[in-house]
C-alpha positions as semicolon CSV with decimal commas, in nm:
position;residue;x (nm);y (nm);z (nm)
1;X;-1,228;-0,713;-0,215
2;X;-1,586;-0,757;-0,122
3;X;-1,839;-0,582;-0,365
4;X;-2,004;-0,464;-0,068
5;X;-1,672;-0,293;0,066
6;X;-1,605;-0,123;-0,270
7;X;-1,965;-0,013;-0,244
8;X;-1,909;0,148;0,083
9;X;-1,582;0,317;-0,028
10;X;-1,725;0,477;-0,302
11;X;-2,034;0,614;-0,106
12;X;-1,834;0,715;0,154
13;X;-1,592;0,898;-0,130
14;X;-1,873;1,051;-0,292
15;X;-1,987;1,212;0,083
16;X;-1,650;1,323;0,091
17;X;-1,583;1,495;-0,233
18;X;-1,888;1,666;-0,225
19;X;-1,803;1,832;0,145
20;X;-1,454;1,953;-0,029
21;X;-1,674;2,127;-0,253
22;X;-1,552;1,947;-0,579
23;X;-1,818;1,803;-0,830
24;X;-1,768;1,506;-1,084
25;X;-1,861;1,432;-1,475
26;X;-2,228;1,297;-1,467
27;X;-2,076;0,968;-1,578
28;X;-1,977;0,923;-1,222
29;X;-2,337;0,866;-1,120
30;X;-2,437;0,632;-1,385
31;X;-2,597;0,341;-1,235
32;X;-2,511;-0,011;-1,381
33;X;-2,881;-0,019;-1,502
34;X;-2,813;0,289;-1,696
35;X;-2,462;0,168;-1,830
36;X;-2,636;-0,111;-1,977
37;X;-2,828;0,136;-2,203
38;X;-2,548;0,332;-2,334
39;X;-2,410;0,327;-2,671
40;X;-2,082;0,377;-2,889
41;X;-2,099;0,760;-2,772
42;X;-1,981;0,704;-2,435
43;X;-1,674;0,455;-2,591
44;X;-1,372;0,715;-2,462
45;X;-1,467;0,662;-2,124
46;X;-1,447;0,295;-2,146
47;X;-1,142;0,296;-2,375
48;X;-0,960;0,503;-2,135
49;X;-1,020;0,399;-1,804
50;X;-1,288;0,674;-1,727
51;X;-1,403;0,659;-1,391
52;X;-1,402;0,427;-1,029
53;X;-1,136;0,239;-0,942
54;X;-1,128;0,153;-0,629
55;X;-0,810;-0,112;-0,494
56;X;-0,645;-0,300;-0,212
57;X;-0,335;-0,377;-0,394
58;X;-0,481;-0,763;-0,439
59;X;-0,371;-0,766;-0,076
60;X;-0,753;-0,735;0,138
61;X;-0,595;-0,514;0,384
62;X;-0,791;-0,194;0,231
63;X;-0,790;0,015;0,543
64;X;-0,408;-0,026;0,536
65;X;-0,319;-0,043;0,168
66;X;-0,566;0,082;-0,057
67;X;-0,735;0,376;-0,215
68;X;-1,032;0,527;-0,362
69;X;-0,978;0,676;-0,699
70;X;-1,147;0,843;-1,046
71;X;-0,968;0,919;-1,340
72;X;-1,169;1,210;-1,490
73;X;-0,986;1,298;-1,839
74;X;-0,689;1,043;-2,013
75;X;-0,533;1,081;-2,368
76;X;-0,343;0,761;-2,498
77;X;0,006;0,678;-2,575
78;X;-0,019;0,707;-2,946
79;X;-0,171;1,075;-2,894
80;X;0,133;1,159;-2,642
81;X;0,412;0,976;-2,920
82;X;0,212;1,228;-3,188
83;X;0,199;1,533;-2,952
84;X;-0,127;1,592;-3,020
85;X;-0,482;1,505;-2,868
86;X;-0,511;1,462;-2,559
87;X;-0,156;1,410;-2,378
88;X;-0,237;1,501;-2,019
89;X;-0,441;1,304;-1,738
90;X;-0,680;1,419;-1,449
91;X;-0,730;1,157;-1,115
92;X;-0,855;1,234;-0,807
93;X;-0,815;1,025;-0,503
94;X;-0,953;0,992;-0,183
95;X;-0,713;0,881;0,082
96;X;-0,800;0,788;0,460
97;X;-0,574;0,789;0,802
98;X;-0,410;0,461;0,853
99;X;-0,425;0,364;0,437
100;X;-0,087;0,405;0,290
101;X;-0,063;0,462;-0,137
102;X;0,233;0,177;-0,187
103;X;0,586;0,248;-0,299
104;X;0,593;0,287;-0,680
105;X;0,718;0,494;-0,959
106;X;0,645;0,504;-1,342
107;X;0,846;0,419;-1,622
108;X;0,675;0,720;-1,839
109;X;0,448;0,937;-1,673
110;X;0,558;1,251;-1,491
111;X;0,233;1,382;-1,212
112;X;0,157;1,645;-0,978
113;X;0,023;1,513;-0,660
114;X;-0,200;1,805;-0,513
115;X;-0,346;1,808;-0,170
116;X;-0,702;1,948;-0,273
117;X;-0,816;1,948;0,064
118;X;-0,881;1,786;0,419
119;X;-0,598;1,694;0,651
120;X;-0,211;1,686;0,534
121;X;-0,070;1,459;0,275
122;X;0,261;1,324;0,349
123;X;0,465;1,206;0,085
124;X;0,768;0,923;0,097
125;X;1,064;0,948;-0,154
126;X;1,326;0,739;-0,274
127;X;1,499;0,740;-0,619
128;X;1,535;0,428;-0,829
129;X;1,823;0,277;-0,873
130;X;1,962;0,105;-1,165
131;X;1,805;-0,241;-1,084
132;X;1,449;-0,056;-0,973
133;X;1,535;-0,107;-0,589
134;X;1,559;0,212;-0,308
135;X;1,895;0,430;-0,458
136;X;2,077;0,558;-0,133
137;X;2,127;0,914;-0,303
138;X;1,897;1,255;-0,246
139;X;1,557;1,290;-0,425
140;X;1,563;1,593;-0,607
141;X;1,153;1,742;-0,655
142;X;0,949;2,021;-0,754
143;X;0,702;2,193;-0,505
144;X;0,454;2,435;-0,627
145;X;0,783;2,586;-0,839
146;X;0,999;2,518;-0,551
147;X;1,304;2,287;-0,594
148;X;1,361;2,085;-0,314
149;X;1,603;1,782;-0,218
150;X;1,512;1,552;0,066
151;X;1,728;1,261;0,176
152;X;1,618;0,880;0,030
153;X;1,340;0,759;0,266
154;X;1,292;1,157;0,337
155;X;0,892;1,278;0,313
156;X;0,776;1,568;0,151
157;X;0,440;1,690;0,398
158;X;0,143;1,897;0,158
159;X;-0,092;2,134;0,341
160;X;-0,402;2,223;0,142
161;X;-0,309;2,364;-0,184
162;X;0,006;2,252;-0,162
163;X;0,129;1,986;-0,441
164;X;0,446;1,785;-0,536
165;X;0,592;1,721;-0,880
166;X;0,726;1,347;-0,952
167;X;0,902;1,257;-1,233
168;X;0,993;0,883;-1,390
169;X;1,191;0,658;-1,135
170;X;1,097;0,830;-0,865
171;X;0,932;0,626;-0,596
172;X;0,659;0,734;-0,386
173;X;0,453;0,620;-0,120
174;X;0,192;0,834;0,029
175;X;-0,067;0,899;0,312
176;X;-0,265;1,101;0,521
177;X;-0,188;1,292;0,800
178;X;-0,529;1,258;1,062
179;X;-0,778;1,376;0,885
180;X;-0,888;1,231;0,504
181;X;-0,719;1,427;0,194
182;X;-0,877;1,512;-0,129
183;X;-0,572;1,399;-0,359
184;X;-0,549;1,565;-0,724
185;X;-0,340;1,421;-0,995
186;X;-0,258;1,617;-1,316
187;X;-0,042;1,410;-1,526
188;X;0,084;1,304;-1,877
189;X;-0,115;0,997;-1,991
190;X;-0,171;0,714;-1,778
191;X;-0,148;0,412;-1,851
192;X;-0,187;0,159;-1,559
193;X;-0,160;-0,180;-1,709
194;X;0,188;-0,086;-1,804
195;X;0,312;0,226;-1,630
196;X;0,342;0,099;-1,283
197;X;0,646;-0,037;-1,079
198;X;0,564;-0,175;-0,742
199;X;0,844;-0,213;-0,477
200;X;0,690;-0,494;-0,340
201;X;0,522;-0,742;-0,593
202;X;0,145;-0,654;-0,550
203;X;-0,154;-0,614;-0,814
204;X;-0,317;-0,257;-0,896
205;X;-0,648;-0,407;-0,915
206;X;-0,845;-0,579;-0,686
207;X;-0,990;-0,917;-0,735
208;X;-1,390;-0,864;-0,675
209;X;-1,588;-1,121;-0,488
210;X;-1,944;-1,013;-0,591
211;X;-2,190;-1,090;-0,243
212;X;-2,374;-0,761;-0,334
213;X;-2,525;-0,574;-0,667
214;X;-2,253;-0,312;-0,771
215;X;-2,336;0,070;-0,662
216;X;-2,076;0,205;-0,918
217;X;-1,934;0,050;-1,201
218;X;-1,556;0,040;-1,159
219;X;-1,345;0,042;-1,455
220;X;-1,266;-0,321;-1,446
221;X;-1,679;-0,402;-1,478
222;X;-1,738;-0,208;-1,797
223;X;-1,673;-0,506;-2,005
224;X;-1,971;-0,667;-1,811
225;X;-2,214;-0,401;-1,873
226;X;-2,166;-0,187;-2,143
227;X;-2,262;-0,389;-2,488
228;X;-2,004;-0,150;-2,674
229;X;-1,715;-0,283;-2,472
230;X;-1,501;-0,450;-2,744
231;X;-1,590;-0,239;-2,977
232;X;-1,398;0,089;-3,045
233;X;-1,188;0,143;-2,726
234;X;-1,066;0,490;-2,817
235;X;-1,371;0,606;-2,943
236;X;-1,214;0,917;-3,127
């Protein structure tokens, strides 16, 4: 992706959660000027993956496939193995008509998908099989305390307040419905160098052709901005 075009999504995301009436950490608003400055205090949000992240998949079709996204809370795996610490995760995402969230599932992490608000969020199912293709059998999920089955390739539609549970090896694709959606995500931790199987081979981040200054730092540009970057990742 084009620096400039990740610069527009998050500006345009940033207009967007603010009309849903939803307000970010004030580490979303650091500049990269001001990243520059910051020392070994601000080391969890690095270590974890605090913040923009903004992708097409590695694919440049970001109207299509893509999404706009910020992680605002993550614990780590060796605080989930101890049961202690932070265990749980906090996203939000920002998805437009016409992009589509690609088929995947994770290995670990069980998530709520919430519709926080905007237009509907419609949500595509299929288990897993054995080999980590599309299973033929019914998908089996929790809404809002709900149990419901829907048929492989079946969707599961979210109105505001609405949300979706989805547990490991269960695939999902998702999108919205006319109007943009304010996506939440409450999860166990999440870990997305690891925890993500693809149906189709694509990347989760985007390769960045810089023809701009960044707006935002996204995730993958702390390690060219913040001095503190290789220094204590989990800053605990």
């Amino acid at each position: 992706m084009k620096r400039s075009e990740i610069n527009r999504a998050i500006r345009e995301g940033e207009a967007f959660i603010r009309q849903m009436g939803f307000f970010l950490p004030p580490f979303a608003h650091w500049t990269p000027e001001e990243w520059a400055g910051k020392g070994p205090e601000v080391a969890e949000i690095v270590g974890r993956n605090l913040g923009w992240d903004v992708t097409d998949f590695g694919l440049g079709m970001y109207e299509e496939k893509g999404v706009l996204l910020f992680t605002l809370r993550n614990g780590t795996l060796e605080e989930l193995g101890r049961g202690e610490g932070k265990v749980y995760c906090e996203k939000i995402l920002v998805c437009k008509p016409g992009q589509r969230v690609l088929h995947h599932f994770h290995w670990r992490k069980t998530e709520d998908i919430i519709n926080r608000g905007g237009g509907e969020l419609e949500v595509v199912l299929h288990q897993a099989d054995a080999n980590g293709g599309f299973s033929t059998e019914e998908v089996r999920v929790n809404c809002d305390g709900i149990w419901r089955t829907v048929p492989a390739g079946g969707a599961v539609v979210l109105a505001p307040g609405e949300s979706i549970t989805l547990r490991p090896y269960q695939y999902h694709q998702f999108r919205a419905l006319g109007a943009p959606v304010l996506v939440g995500e409450v999860s166990t931790v999440n870990d997305d160098l690891t925890d993500n199987r693809f149906y189709d081979p694509v990347g989760r981040f985007p390769t960045v052709e810089e023809d701009e200054e960044p707006y935002r730092l996204l995730v993958g540009d702390y390690a060219n901005y913040y001095r503190y970057a290789s220094g204590n990742p989990g800053g605990d």
